[in-house]
C-alpha positions in Angstrom: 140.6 193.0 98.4 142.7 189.8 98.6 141.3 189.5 102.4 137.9 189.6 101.0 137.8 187.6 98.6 139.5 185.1 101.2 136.7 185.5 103.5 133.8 184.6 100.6 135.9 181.5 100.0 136.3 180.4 103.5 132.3 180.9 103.8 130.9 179.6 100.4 131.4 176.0 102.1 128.9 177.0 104.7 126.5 178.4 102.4 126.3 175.5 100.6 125.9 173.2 103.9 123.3 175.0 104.9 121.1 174.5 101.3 121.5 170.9 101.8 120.0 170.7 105.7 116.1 169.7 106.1 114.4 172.2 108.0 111.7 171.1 110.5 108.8 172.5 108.7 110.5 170.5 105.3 110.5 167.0 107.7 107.2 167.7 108.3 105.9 168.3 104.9 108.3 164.5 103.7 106.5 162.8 106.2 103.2 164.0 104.8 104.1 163.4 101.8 104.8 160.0 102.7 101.9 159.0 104.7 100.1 160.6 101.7 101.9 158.3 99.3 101.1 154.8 101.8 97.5 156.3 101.8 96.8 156.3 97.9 98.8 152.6 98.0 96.5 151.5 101.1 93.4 149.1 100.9 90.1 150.2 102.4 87.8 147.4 103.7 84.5 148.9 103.4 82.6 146.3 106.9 84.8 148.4 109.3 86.1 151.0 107.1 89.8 150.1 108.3 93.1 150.9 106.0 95.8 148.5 105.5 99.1 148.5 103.2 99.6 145.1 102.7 97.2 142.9 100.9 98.1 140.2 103.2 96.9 141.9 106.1 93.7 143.1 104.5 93.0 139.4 103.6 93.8 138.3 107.0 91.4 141.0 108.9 88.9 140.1 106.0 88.2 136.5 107.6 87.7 138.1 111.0 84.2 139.6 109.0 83.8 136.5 106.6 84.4 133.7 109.1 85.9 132.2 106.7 89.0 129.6 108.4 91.0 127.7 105.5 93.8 126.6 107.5 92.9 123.1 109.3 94.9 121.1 111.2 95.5 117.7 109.7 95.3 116.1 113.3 91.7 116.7 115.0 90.1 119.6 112.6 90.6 122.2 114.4 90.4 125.8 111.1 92.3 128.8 111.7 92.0 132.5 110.2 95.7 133.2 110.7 98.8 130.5 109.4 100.8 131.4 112.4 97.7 130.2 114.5 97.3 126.9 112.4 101.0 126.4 112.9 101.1 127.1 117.3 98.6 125.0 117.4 99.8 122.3 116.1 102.8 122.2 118.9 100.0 121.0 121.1 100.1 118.1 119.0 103.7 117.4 118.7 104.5 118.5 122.4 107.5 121.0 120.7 107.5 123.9 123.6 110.3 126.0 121.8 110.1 129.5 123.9 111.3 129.2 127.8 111.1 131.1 130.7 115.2 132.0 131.2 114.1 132.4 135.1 112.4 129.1 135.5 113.2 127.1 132.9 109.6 126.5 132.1 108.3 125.9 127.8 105.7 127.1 126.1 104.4 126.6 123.0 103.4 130.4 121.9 105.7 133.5 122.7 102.5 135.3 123.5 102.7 132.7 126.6 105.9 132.9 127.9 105.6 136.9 127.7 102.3 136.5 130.3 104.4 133.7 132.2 107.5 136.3 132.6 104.8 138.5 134.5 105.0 135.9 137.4 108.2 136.8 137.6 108.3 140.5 137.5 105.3 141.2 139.5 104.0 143.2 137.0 100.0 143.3 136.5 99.3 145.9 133.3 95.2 144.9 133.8 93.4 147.3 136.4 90.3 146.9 137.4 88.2 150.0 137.0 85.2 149.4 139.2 88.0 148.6 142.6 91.5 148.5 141.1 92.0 145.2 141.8 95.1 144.2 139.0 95.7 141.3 136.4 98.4 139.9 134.7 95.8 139.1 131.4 93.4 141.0 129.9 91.1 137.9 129.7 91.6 137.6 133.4 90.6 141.3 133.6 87.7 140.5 131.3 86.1 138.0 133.7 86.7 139.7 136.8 84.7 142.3 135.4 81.7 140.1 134.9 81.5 139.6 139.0 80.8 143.8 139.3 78.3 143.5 136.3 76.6 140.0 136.8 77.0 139.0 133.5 76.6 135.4 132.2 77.6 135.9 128.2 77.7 131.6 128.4 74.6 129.8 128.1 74.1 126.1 128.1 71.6 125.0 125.2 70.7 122.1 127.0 69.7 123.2 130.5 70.0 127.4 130.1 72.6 127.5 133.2 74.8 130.5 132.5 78.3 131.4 133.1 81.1 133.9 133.3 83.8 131.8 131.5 83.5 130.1 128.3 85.9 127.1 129.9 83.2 127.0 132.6 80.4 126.3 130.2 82.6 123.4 128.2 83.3 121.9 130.9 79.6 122.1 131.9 78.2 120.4 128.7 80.6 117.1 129.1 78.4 116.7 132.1 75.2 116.3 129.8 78.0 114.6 126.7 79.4 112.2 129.6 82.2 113.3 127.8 85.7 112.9 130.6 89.0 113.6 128.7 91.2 114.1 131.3 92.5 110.8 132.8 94.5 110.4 135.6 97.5 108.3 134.6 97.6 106.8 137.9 94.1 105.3 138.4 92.7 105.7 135.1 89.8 108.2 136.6 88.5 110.6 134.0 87.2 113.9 134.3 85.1 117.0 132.8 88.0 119.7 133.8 91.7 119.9 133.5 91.6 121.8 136.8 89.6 118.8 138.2 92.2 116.3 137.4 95.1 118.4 138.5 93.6 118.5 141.8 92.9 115.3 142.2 96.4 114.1 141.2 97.3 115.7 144.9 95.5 112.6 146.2 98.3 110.2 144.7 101.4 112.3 145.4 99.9 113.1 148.4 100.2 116.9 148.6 98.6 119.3 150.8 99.8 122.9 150.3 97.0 124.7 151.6 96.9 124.7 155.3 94.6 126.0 157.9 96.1 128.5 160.4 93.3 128.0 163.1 94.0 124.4 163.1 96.6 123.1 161.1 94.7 121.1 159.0 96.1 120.6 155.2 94.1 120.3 152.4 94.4 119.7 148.4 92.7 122.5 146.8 92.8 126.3 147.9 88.7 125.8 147.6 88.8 123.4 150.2 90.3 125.2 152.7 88.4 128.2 152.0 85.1 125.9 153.0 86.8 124.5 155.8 87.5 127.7 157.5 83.8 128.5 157.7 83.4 125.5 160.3 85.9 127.8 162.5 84.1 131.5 161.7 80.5 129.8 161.5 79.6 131.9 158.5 77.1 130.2 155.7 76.9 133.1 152.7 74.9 130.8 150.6 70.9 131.6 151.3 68.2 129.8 149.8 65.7 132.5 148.8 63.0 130.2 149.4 63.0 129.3 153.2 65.8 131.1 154.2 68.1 128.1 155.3 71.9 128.9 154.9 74.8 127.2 153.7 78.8 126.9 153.4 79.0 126.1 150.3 77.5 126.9 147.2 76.9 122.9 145.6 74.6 122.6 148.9 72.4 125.2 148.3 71.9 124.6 144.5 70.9 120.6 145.6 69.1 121.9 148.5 66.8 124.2 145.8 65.7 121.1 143.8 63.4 120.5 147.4 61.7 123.5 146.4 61.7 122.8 142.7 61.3 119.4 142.6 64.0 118.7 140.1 65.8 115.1 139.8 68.2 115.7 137.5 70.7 112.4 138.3 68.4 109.2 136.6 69.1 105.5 137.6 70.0 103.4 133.7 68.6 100.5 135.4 65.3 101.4 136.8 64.7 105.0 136.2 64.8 106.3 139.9 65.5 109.9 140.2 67.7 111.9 142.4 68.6 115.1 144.1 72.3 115.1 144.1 74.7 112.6 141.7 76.0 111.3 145.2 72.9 109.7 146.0 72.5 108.1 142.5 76.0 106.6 143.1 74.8 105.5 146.0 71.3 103.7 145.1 73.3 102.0 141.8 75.1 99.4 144.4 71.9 98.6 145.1 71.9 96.7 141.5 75.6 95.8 141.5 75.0 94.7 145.2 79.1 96.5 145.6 79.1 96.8 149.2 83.1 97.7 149.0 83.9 99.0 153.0 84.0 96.2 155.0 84.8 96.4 159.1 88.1 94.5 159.5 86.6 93.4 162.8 83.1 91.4 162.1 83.8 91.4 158.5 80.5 92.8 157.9 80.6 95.1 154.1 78.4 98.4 153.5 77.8 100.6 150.3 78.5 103.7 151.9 81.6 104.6 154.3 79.5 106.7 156.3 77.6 103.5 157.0 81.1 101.5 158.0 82.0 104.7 160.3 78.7 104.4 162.3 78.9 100.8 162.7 82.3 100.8 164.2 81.0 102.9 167.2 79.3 99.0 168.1 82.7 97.7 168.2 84.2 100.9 169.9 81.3 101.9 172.4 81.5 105.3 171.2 78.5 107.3 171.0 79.2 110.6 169.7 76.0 112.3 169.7 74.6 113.8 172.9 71.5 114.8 173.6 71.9 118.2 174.9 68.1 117.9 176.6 68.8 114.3 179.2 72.2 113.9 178.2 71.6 110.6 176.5 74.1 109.9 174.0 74.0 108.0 170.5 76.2 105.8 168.4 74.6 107.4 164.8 73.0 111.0 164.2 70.0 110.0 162.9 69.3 108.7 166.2 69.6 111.5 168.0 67.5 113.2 165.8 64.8 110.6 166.2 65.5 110.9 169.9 65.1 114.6 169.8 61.5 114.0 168.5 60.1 112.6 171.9 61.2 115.9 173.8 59.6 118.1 171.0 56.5 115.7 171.6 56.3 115.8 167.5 54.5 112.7 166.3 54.1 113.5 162.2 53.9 109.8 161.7 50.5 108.5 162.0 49.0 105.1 160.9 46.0 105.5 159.1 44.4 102.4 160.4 44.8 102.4 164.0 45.7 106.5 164.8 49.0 105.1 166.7 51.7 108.0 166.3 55.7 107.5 165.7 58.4 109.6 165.9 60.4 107.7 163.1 58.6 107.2 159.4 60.6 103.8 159.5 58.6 102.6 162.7 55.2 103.5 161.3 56.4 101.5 157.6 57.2 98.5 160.4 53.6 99.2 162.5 51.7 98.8 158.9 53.3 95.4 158.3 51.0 94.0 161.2 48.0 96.2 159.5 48.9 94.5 156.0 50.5 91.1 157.2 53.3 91.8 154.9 56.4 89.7 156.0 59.3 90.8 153.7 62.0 89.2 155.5 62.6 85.8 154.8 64.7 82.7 156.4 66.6 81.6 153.9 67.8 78.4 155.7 63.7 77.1 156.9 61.6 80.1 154.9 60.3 81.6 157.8 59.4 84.9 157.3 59.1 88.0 159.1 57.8 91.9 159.3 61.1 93.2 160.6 64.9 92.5 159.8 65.6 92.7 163.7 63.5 89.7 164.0 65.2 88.0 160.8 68.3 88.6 162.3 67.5 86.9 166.0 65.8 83.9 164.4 69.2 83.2 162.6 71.1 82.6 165.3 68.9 79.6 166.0 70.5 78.3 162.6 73.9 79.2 163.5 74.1 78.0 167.3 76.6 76.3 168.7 76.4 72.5 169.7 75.6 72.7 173.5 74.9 76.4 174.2 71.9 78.2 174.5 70.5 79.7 171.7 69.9 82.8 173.3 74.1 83.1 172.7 74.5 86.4 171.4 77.7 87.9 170.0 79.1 91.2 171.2 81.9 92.5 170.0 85.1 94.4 171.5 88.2 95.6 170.5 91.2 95.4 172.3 93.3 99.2 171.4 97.1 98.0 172.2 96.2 94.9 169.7 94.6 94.4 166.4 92.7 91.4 167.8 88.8 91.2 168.5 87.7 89.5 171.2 83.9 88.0 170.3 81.7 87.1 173.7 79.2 85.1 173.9 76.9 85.7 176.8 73.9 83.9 178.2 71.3 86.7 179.6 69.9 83.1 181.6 73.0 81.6 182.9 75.3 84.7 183.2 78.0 82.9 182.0 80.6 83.8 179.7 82.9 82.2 177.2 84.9 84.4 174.4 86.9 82.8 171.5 89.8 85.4 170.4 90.1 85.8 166.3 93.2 87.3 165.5 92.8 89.6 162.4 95.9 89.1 160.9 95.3 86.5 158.5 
């Protein structure tokens, strides 16, 4: 009996443990209970139908429906749904960059950042592409990739109706209608539409190349560049116009070649309303009116508008003439005289004058023929006022000016340029006497 009642005792304690224990099925039931509880407490935003259990919250998502943004920053404007927003943003202001890379060393001014920047790092890329796996380290990057498989342009310009993929793309677009450029270069002072632009540009002044071609070793600033360059080695032009099928290797070239068909001039002169094709002819025609002429030939001294200009002339000085013609062999100092050349094997004579039916190859020979149709002299003497139909003719009656006391004035200068010295040598030769005499100029001065 006394052994019995020992037993009961020794087990009443685990009796009473066991009453106390939560069974799974009693967990389960608390935690309903609970969420039941948070439920009745919970706020229900009728636009979306969405619960939250903090009125803070609710207000918050609220603003997302309302568009309503009361915090501003105090610096440029800029309203916020969110505090937190109001107060990352305003780091761009003050520079502070408190979260950094541990790796690198690199700041950022949102944790948000430095938690995409730590993906360099890793390697890790959470986005996947459905459509051909391709992998992301951002959503938004994910987002936009997206756009190449279904074509879409969400961006629209209100001023011109171009489209884009990327909502930077189209802000940077509008500064070119704006004029707006607020990224300057702190070395030159040269402003730009794009941070990307500017950043690439800055490679000009440190002088950095990090993309280099494998065929040829050729370096190059931008990744884009390359890219172009290595079509001159694999011949490929993707860009087709629809219209006449000509091709292209880059895409800029096509969309200026398309305003042929179109007849769009989108680039105006301020000063006399000339339109152009491409904003590098505008820049071109405006030293017209500033009369810049800033590449000059450090062996005549003789100043063009355009370097491409300078480069040609320089074949005078350096007899080379780099464009053959692959039909007689005959070679050419500038390409636009080749392809006039060209013109005389094809036997094409588009340029006809109306008043006598004599044909030219070249529209500027037929503009020269009319002069003697119109008696138009444009070119004037300005030391006697002597006037002319051609600059050629201009240019050989000025050396009767600028003649030498006891030479011929048939004296005309050709020049030559020694390569082991930076010196020209200027001849003067008489076609009558087939004499000679050269004065040397040296061009360090």
């Amino acid at each position: 009996m006394e052994q019995h009642e020992s037993n009961q005792t020794t087990q009443a304690p685990d009796v009473k443990t066991k009453t106390c224990q939560s069974s799974p099925r009693q967990e389960q039931n608390s935690e309903r209970q609970n969420q039941n509880e948070q439920k009745e407490d919970s706020v229900t935003w009728d636009e979306c139908g969405m619960h939250f259990f903090e009125q803070a919250s609710f207000e918050e998502h609220m603003r997302i429906d309302t568009e309503e943004k009361p915090f501003i920053c105090s610096q440029c404007g800029k309203s916020f749904t969110v505090k937190q927003k109001l107060e990352a943003h305003l780091r761009i202001h003050t520079g502070e960059k408190p979260f950094t890379c541990p790796q690198c060393g690199k700041s950022f001014t949102q944790q948000g950042q430095l938690n995409i920047h730590m993906r360099s790092h890793t390697g890790e890329k959470p986005f996947i592409c459905p459509q051909c796996e391709m992998c992301f380290t951002q959503q938004g990057y994910l987002k936009r990739h997206i756009r190449t498989h279904t074509g879409e342009k969400p961006f629209t310009c209100p001023q011109c109706g171009k489209s884009y993929k990327v909502k930077q793309s189209l802000e940077s677009h509008l500064r070119v209608h704006t004029g707006e450029k607020p990224f300057i270069c702190p070395q030159c002072g040269k402003g730009f539409t794009a941070k990307q632009c500017l950043k690439s540009h800055m490679s000009i002044h440190i002088g950095e190349k990090p993309f280099t071609c494998s065929i040829c070793g050729m370096s190059f600033t931008q990744h884009q560049s390359l890219k172009r360059h290595m079509w001159t080695h694999t011949g490929e032009k993707p860009f087709i116009c629809p219209e006449c099928g000509k091709s292209f290797a880059v895409k800029q070239s096509l969309e200026s070649h398309m305003r042929i068909h179109t007849g769009e001039k989108p680039f105006s002169c301020s000063v006399c309303g000339k339109s152009f094709t491409m904003k590098q002819k505008l820049e071109r025609h405006m030293k017209i009116h500033t009369e810049e002429k800033p590449f000059t030939c450090f062996v005549c001294g003789k100043s063009f508008r355009i370097k491409q200009n300078l480069e040609g002339h320089m074949r005078v000085h350096t007899g080379l003439k780099p464009f053959i013609c692959c039909e007689c062999g005959k070679s050419f100092t500038v390409k636009q005289s080749l392809e006039s050349h060209m013109k005389l094997h094809n036997e094409a004579t588009a340029f006809t004058c109306s008043e006598c039916g004599k044909s030219f190859t070249v529209k500027q020979n037929l503009e020269n023929h009319m002069r003697i149709h119109t008696g138009e002299k444009p070119f004037t003497c300005p030391q006697c006022g002597k006037s002319f139909t051609q600059h050629v003719h201009l240019k050989r009656h000025m050396r009767i000016h600028f003649d030498r006391v006891g030479e011929s004035s048939l004296l005309s200068p050709v020049y030559t340029i020694h390569p082991d010295e930076v010196i020209a040598v200027i001849a003067y030769q008489d076609t009558h006497q087939l004499s000679e005499e050269s004065d040397v100029v040296n061009l360090f001065i």
